[in-house]
DRENDO-1510 file (C-alpha; in Angstrom, 1 decimal, always signed):
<recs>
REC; n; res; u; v; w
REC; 1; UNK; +19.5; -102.7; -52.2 .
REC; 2; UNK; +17.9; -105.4; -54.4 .
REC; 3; UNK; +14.9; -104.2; -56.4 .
REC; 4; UNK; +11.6; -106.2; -57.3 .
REC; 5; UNK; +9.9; -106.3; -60.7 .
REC; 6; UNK; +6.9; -104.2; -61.0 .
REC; 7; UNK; +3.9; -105.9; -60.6 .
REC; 8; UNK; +1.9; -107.0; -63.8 .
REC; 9; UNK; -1.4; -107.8; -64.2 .
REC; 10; UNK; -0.4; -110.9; -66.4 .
REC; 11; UNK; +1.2; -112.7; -63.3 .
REC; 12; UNK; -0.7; -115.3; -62.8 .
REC; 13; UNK; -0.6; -117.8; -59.9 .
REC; 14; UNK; +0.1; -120.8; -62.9 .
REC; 15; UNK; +3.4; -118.6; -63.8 .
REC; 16; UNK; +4.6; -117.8; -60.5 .
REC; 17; UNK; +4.0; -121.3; -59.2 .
REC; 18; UNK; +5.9; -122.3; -62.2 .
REC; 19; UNK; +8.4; -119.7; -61.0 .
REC; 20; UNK; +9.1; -121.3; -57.9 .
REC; 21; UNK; +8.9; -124.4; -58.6 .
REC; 22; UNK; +12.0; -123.6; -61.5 .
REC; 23; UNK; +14.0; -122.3; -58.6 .
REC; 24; UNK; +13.7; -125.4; -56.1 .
REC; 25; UNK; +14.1; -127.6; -58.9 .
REC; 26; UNK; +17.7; -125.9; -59.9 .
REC; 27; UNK; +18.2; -124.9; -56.3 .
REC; 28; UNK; +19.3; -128.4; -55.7 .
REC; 29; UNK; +22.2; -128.1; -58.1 .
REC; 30; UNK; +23.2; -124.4; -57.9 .
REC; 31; UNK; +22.1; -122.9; -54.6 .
REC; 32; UNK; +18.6; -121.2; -54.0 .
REC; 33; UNK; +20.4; -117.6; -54.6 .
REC; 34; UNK; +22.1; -119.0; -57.8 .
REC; 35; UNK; +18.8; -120.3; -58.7 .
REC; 36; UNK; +16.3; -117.2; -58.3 .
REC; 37; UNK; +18.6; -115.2; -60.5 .
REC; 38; UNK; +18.9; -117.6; -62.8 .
REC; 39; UNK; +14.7; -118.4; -63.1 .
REC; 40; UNK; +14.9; -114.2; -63.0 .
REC; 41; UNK; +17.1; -114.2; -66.0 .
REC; 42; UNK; +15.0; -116.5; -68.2 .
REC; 43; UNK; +11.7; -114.4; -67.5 .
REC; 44; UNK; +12.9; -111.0; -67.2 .
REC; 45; UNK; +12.2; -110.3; -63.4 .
REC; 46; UNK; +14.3; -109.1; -60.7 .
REC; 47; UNK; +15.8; -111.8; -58.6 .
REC; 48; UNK; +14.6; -110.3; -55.5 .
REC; 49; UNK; +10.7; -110.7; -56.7 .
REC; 50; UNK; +11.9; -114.9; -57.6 .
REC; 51; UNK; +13.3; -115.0; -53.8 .
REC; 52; UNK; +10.2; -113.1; -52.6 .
REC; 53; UNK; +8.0; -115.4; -54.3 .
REC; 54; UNK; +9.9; -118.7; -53.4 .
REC; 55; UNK; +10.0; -117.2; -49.5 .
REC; 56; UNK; +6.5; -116.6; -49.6 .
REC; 57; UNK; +5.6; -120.2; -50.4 .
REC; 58; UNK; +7.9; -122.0; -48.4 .
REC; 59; UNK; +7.9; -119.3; -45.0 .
REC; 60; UNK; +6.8; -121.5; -41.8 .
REC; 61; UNK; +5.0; -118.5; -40.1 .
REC; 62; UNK; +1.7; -118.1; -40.9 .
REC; 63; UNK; +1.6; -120.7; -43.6 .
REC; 64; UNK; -2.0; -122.1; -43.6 .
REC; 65; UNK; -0.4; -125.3; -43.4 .
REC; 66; UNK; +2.7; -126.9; -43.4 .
REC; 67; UNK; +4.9; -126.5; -46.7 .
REC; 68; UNK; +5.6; -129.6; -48.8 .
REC; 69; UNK; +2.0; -131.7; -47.2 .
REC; 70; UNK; -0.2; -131.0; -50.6 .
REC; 71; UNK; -0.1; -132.6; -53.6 .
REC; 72; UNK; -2.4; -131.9; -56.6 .
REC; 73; UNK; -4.8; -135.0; -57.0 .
REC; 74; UNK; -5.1; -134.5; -60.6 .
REC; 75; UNK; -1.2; -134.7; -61.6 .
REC; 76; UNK; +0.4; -135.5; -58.3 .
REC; 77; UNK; +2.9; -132.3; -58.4 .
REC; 78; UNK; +3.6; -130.3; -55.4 .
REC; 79; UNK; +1.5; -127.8; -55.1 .
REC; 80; UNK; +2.4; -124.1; -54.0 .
REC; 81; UNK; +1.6; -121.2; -51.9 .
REC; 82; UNK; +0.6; -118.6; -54.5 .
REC; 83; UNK; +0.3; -115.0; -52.6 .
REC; 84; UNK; -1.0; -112.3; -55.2 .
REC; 85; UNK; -3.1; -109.5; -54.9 .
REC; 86; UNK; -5.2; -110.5; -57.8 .
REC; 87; UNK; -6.3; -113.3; -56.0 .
REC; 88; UNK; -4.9; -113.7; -52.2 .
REC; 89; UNK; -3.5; -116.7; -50.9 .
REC; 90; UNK; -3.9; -120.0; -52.9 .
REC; 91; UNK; -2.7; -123.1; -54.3 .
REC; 92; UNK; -1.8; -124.2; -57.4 .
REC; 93; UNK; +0.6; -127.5; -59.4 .
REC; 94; UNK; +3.5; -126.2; -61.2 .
REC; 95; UNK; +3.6; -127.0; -63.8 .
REC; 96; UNK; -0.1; -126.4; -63.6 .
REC; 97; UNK; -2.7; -128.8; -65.4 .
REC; 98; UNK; -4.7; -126.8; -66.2 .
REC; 99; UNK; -6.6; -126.4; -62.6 .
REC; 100; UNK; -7.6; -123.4; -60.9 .
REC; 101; UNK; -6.2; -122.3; -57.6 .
REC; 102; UNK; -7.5; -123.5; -54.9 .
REC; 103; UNK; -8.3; -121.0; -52.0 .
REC; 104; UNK; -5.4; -121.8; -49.2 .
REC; 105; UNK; -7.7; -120.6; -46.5 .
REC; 106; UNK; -10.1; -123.5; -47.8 .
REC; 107; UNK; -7.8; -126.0; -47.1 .
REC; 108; UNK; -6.9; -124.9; -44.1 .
REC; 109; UNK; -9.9; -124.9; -42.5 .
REC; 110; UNK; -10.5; -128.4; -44.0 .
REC; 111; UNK; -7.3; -130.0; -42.6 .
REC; 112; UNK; -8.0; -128.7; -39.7 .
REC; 113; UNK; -11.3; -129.6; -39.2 .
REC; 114; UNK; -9.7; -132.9; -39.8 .
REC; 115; UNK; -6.7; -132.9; -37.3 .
REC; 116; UNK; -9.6; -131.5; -34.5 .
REC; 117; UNK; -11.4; -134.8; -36.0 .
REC; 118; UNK; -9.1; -137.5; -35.7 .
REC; 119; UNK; -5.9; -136.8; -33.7 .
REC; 120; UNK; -7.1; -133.4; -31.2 .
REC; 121; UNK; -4.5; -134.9; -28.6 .
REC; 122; UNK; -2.2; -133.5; -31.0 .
REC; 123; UNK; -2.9; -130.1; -30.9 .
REC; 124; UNK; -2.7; -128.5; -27.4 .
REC; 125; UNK; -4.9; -126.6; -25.4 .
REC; 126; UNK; -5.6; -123.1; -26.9 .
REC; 127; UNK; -4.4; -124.2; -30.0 .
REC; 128; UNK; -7.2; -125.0; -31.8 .
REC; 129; UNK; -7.3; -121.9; -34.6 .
REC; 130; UNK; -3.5; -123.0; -35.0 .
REC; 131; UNK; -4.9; -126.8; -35.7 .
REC; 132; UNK; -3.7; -127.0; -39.4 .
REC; 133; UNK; -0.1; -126.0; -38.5 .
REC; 134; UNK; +0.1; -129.8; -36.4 .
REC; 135; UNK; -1.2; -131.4; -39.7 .
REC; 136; UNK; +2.6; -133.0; -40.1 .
REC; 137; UNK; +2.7; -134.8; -37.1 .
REC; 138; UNK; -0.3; -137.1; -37.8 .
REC; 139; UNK; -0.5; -136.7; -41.6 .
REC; 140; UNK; +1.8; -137.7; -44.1 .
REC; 141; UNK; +0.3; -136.1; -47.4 .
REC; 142; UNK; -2.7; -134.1; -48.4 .
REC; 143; UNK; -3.5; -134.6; -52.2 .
REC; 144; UNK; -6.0; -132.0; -53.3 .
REC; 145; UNK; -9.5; -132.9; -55.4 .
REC; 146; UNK; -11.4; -129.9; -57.6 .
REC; 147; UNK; -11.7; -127.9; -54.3 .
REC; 148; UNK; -10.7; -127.6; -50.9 .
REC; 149; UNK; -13.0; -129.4; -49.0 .
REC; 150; UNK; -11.7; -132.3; -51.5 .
REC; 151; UNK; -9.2; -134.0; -49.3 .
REC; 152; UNK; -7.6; -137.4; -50.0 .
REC; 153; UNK; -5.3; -137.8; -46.5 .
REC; 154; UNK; -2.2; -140.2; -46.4 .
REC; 155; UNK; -2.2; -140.7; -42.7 .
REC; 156; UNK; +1.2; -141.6; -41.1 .
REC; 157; UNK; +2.2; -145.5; -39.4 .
REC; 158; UNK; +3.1; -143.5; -36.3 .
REC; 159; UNK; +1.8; -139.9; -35.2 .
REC; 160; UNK; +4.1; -137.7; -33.7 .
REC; 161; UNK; +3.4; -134.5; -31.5 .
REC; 162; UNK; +5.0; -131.5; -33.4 .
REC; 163; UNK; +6.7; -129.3; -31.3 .
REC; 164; UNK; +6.6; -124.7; -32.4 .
REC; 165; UNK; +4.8; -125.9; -35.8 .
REC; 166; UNK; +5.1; -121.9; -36.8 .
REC; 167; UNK; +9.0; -121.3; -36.0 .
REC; 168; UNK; +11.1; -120.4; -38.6 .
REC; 169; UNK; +13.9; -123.3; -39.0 .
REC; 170; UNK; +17.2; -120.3; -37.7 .
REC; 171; UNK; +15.1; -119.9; -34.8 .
REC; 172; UNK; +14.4; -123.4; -33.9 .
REC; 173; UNK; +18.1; -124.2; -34.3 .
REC; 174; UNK; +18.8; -121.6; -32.1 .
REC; 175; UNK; +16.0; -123.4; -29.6 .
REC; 176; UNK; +17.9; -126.8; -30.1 .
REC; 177; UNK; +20.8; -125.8; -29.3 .
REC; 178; UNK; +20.1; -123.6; -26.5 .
REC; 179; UNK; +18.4; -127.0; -25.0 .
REC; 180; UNK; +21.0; -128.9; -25.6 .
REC; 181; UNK; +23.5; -126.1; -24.0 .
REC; 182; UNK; +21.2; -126.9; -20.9 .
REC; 183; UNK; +22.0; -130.6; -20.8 .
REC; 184; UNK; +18.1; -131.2; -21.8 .
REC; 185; UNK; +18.8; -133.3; -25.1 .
REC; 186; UNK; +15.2; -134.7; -25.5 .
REC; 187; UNK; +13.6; -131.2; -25.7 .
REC; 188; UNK; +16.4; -130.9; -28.2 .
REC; 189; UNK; +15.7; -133.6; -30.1 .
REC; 190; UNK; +12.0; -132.9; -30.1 .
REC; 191; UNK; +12.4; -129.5; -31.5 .
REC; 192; UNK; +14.8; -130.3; -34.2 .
REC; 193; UNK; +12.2; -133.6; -35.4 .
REC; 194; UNK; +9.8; -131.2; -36.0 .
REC; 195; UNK; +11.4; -128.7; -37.9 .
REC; 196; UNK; +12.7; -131.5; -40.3 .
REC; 197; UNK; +9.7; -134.2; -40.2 .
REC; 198; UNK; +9.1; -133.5; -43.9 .
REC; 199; UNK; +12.8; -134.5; -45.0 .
REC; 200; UNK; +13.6; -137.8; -45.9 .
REC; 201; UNK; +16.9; -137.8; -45.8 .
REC; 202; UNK; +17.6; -140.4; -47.5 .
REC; 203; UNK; +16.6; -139.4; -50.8 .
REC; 204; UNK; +18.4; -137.2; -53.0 .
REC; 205; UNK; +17.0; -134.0; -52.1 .
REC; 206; UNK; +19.3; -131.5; -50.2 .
REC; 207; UNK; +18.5; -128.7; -47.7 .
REC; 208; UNK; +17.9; -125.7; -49.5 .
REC; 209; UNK; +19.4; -123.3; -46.7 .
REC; 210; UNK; +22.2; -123.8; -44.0 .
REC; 211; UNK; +19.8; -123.7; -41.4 .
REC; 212; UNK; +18.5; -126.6; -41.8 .
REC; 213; UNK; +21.6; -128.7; -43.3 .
REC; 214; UNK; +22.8; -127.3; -39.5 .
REC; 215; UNK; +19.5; -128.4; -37.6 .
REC; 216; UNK; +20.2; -132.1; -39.5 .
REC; 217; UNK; +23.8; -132.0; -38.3 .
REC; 218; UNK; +23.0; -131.1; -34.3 .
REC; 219; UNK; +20.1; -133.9; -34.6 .
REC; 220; UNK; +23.0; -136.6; -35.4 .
REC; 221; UNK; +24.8; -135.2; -32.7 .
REC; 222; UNK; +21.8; -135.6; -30.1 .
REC; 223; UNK; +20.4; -138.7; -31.2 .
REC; 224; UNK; +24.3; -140.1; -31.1 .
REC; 225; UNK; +24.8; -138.9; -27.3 .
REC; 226; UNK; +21.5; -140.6; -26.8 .
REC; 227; UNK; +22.9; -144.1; -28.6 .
REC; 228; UNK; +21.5; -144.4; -31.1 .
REC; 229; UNK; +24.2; -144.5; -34.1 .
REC; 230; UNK; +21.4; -146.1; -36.5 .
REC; 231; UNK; +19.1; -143.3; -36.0 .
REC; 232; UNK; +21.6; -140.9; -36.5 .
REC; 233; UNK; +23.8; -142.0; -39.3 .
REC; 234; UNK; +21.0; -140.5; -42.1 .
REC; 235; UNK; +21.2; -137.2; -40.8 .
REC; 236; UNK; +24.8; -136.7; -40.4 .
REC; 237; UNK; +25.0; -138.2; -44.0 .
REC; 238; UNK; +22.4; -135.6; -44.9 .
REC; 239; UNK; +23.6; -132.7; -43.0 .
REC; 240; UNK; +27.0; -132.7; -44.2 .
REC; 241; UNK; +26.2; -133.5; -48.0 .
REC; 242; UNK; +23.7; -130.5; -47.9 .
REC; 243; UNK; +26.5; -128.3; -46.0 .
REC; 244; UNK; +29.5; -128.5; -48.3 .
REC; 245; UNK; +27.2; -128.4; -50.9 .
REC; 246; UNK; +25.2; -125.2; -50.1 .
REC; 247; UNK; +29.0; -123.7; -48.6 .
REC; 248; UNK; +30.8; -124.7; -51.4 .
REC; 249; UNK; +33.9; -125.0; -49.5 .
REC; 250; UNK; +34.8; -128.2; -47.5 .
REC; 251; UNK; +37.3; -126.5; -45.5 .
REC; 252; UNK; +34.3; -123.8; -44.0 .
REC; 253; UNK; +34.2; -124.5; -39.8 .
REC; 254; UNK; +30.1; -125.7; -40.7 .
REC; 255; UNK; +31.1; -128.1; -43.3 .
REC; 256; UNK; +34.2; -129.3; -41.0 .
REC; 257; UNK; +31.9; -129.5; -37.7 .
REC; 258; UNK; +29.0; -132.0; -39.6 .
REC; 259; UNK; +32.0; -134.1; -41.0 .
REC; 260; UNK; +33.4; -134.5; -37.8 .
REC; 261; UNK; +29.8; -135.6; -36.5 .
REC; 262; UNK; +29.5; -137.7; -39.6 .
REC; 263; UNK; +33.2; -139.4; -38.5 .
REC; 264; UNK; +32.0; -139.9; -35.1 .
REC; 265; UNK; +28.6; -141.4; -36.3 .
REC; 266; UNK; +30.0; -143.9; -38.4 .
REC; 267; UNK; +32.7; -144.6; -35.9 .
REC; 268; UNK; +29.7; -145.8; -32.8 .
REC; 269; UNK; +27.8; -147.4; -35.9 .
REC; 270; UNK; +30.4; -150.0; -36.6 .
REC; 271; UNK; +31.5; -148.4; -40.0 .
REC; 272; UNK; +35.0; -148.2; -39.3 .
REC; 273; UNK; +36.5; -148.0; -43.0 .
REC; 274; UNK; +34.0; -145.0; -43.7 .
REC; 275; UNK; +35.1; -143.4; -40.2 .
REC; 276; UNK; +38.2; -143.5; -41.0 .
REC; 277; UNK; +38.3; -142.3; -44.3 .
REC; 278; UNK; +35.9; -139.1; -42.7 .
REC; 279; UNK; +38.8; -138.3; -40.0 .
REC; 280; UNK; +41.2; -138.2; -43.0 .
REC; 281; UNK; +39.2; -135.8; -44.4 .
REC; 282; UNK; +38.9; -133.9; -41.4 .
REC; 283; UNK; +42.5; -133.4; -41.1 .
REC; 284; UNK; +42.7; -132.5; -44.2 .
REC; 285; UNK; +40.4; -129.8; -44.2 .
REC; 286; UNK; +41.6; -128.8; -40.6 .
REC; 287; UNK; +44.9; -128.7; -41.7 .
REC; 288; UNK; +44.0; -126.3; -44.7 .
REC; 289; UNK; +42.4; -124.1; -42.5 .
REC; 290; UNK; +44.3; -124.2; -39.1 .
REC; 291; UNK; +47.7; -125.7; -39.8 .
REC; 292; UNK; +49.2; -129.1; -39.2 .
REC; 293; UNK; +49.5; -128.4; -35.9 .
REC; 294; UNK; +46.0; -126.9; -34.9 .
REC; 295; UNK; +44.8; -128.2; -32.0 .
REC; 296; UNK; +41.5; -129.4; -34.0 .
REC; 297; UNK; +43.9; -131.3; -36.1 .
REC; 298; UNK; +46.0; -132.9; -33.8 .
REC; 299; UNK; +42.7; -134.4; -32.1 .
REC; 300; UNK; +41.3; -135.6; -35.4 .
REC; 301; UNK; +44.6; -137.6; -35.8 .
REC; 302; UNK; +44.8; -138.9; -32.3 .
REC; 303; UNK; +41.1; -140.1; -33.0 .
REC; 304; UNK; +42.0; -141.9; -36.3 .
REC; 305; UNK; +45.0; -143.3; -34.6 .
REC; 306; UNK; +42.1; -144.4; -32.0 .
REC; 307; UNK; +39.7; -146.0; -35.0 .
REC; 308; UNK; +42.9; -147.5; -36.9 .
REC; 309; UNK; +43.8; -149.5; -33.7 .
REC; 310; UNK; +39.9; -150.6; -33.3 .
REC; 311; UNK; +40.0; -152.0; -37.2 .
REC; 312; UNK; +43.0; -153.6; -36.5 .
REC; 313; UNK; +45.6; -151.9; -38.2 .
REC; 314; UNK; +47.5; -151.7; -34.8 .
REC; 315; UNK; +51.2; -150.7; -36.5 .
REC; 316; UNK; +49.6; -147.9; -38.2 .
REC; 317; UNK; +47.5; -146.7; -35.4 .
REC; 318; UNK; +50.7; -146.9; -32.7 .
REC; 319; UNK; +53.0; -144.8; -35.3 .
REC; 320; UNK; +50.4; -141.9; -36.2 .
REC; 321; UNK; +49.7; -141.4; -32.1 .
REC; 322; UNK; +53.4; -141.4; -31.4 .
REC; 323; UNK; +53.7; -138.7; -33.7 .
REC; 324; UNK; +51.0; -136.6; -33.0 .
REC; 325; UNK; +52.3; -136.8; -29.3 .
REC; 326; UNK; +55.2; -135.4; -29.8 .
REC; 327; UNK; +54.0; -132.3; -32.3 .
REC; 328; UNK; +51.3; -132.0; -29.5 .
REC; 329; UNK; +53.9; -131.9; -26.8 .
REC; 330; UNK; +56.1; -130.1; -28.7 .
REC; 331; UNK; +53.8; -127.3; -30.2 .
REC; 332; UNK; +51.1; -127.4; -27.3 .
REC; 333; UNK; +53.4; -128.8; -24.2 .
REC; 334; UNK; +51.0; -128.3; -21.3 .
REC; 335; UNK; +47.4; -129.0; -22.8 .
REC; 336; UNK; +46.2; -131.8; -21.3 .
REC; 337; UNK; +45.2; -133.5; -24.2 .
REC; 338; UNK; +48.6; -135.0; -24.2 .
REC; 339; UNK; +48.3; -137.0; -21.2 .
REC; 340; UNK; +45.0; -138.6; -22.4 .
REC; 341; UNK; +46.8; -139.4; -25.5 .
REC; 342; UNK; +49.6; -140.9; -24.0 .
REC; 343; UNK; +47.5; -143.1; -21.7 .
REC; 344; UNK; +45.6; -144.1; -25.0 .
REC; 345; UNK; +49.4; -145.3; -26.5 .
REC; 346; UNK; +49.9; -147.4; -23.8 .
REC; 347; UNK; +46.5; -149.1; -23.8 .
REC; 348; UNK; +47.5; -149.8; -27.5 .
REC; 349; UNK; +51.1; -152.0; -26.6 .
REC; 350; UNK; +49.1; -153.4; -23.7 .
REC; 351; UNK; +46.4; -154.6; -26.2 .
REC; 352; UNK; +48.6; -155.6; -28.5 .
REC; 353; UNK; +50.8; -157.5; -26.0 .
REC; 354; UNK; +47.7; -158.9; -24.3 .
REC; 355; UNK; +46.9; -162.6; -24.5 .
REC; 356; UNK; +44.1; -163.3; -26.7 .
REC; 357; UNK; +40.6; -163.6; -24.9 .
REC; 358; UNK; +42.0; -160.9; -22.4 .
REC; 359; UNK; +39.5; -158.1; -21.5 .
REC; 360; UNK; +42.0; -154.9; -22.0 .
REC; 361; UNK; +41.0; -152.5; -24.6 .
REC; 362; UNK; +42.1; -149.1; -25.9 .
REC; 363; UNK; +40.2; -146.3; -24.6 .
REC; 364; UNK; +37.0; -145.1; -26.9 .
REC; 365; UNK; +38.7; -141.5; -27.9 .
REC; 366; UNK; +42.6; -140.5; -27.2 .
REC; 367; UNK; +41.2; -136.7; -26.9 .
REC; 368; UNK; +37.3; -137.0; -25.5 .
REC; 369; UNK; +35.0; -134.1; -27.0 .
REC; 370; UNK; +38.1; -132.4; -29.0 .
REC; 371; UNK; +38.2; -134.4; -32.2 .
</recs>
């Protein structure tokens, strides 16, 4: 069992929120585990006092507000959940300027006093002593003056009502996808927006835990049922770069199930070159892991044969379907798959032989909800 560093009296909260802030900066390289023991290493602590410490400042529950909303006025850093006993809950910049920490129940009380102020619709009934932990849906960022009453809000375009602002990311996956299970995508959705309202995932940061590279992944997934490719291409793109590179190991079912979301993303967003080249993969990788004649594999060929045909590379698409018929047939002769596939060959010569102007078209997927 992991052992933590006896506590000194010359922790400060500057040199643990320098600490942390050391292991999210490497965490985006290495891993957040890689990264504690390495930030352990260079100051002579145990790794599981750096993971306690990083936990502590980035934990949802009982946060006194949401992680990642302040900023330090003074030098605009991030500024972190500091937890001592010396000094209790606070906030400081890492690396610290040279300010002292600001009380965190201070702010709290401020930001909520604010939300209550401006936006109570957001927070629902009986929720008021919860008030600060709704501060993401109508506030974008929360840079902190010389104390906590000292508040310079950046309020968002468009507020958004956050859904279980105190649930642990792993739990509100589970939420998701135990809504989406029950055919109740938009309570879904709504859960998974506001666990991951604070990501942009366009930029170049990357979940720091599977969890939430998952949540990203399921979102695409949802907002892609709903049609709305757009929407959803960012967080596929984000899901699956975070997964293989928090996994390590592209062939891992995770990293293989937010490439295939990814595939199927760029696929209904018109990106047929890029959907393509992401079902190569994916047969790759299944192949590696299941075989060539897996039945994940044989659906992610029948589907590229499916986009191929749609960019026009009609030769190409016909001769990969034709042979994955007959492995499928061959190595799985009564799964049904094979009829929808064969159906999907014919649609192909039909197009192909089709006048041009006429309607006929090849079916959307050779193997629906298997590829």
């Amino acid at each position: 069992m992991p052992t933590r560093t006896p506590v000194l009296a010359a922790w400060t909260p500057a040199f643990v929120a320098e600490a942390v802030a050391a292991t999210l900066e490497h965490a985006a390289v290495h891993g957040l585990h890689h990264a504690a023991r390495d930030v352990a290493r260079r100051h002579g602590l145990s790794p599981a006092t750096v993971e306690e410490w990083v936990a502590r400042a980035r934990a949802v529950q009982g946060a006194p507000v949401p992680p990642d909303l302040l900023a330090c006025h003074t030098c605009a850093r991030a500024m972190i959940l500091i937890q001592l006993p010396s000094c209790g809950r606070a906030y400081v910049c890492a690396p610290s300027c040279g300010r002292t920490p600001v009380p965190a129940d201070e702010i709290r009380d401020s930001v909520a006093a604010v939300i209550l102020h401006r936006t109570p619709h957001l927070v629902p009934p009986g929720k008021t002593t919860q008030a600060a932990s709704y501060a993401l849906g109508p506030i974008h960022r929360v840079t902190v003056g010389a104390t906590g009453t000292d508040l310079h809000i950046t309020w968002r375009t468009v507020s958004r009502q956050i859904t279980n602002p105190m649930m642990a990311m792993a739990q509100r996956l589970h939420l998701a996808q135990r809504h989406a299970a029950d055919d109740t995508p938009e309570r879904a959705i709504d859960v998974l927006h506001s666990g991951l309202l604070h990501i942009e995932p366009t930029s170049g940061r990357l979940a720091l835990d599977t969890a939430t590279a998952r949540a990203a992944a399921l979102l695409a997934a949802l907002t892609l049922t709903c049609g709305e490719p757009a929407a959803a291409l960012p967080w596929a793109q984000w899901g699956h770069r975070s997964l293989r590179h928090l996994l390590r190991d592209p062939t891992h079912p995770q990293v293989r199930a937010s490439l295939r979301v990814l595939a199927a993303t760029h696929r209904a967003a018109g990106n047929l070159t890029a959907a393509a080249d992401c079902f190569s993969d994916l047969i790759r990788h299944h192949t590696q892991a299941d075989g060539p004649y897996a039945l994940p594999t044989l659906a992610a060929q029948a589907t590229l044969a499916v986009v191929l045909h749609e960019h026009g590379r009609q030769e190409p698409a016909r001769q990969l379907l034709t042979r994955t018929i007959a492995d499928h047939r061959r190595v799985h002769p009564h799964h049904p798959a094979v009829a929808r596939m064969t159906a999907a060959l014919y649609r192909m010569h039909t197009t192909a032989t089709a006048p041009p102007g006429h309607p006929t078209r090849v079916a959307t997927s050779a193997t629906p909800g298997a590829s």
